[in-house]
C-alpha positions in Angstrom: 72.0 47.9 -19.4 70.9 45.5 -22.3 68.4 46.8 -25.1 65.4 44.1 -25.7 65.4 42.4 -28.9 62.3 42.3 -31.1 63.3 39.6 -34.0 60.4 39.9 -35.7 60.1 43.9 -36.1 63.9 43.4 -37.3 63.0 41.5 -39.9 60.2 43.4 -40.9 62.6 46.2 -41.0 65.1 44.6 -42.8 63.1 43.5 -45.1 61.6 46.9 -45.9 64.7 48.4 -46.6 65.8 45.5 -48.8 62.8 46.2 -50.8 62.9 49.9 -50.6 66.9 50.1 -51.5 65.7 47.4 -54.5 63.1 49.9 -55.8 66.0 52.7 -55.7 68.4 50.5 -57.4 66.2 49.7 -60.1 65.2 53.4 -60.8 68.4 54.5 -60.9 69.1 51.6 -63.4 66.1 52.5 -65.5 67.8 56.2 -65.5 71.0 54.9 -66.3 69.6 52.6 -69.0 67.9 55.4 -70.4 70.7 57.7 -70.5 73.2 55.5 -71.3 73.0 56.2 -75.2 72.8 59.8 -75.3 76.2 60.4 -73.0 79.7 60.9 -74.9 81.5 58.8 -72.2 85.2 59.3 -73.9 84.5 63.2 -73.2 82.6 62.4 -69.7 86.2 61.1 -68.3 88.4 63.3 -71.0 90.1 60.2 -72.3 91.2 59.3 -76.0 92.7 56.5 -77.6 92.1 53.1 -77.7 90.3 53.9 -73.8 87.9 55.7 -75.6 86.5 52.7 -77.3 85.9 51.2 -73.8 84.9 53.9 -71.5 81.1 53.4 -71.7 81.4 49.7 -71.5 83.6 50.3 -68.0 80.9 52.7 -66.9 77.9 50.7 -67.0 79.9 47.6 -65.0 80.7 49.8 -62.7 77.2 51.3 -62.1 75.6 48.0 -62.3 77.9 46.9 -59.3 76.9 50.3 -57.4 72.8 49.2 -58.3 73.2 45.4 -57.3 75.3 46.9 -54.1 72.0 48.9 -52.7 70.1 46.4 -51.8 72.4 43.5 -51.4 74.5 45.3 -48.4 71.8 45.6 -46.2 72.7 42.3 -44.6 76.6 43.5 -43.5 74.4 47.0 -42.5 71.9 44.6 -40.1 75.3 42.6 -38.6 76.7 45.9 -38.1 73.9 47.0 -36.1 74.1 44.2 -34.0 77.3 44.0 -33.9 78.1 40.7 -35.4 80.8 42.0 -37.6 
């Protein structure tokens, strides 16, 4: 038995959790941001050497790829739900 479609409260669904994920991304950036400064990363990850140097740097590219990720995989999450992967 086949569920009904309603294309436009997907959308508006969609859309509201784009925007809502958006919001959390940038908050959590804004936290990061904030942080960022005040964090010995070296002894974060318990790493010395010429690592040390670069451990903050390789932090923030990673969390900037886990804040852009938020909102930007909602669309493989809406294919996935119906069931276009």
């Amino acid at each position: 038995m086949g569920v009904a479609l309603d294309p436009v409260a997907a959308a508006r669904a969609t859309s509201t959790a784009f925007f809502f994920l958006a919001a959390v991304g940038l908050v959590l950036a804004t936290v990061f941001a904030a942080a960022y400064h005040f964090v010995p990363w070296p002894s974060v990850f318990n790493i010395g050497g010429r690592g040390a140097s670069e451990a903050g740097a390789a932090t923030a590219a990673f969390a900037a790829g886990v804040f852009l990720a938020l909102p930007l995989g909602i669309v493989q999450r809406a294919e996935i739900g119906y069931q276009e992967t």
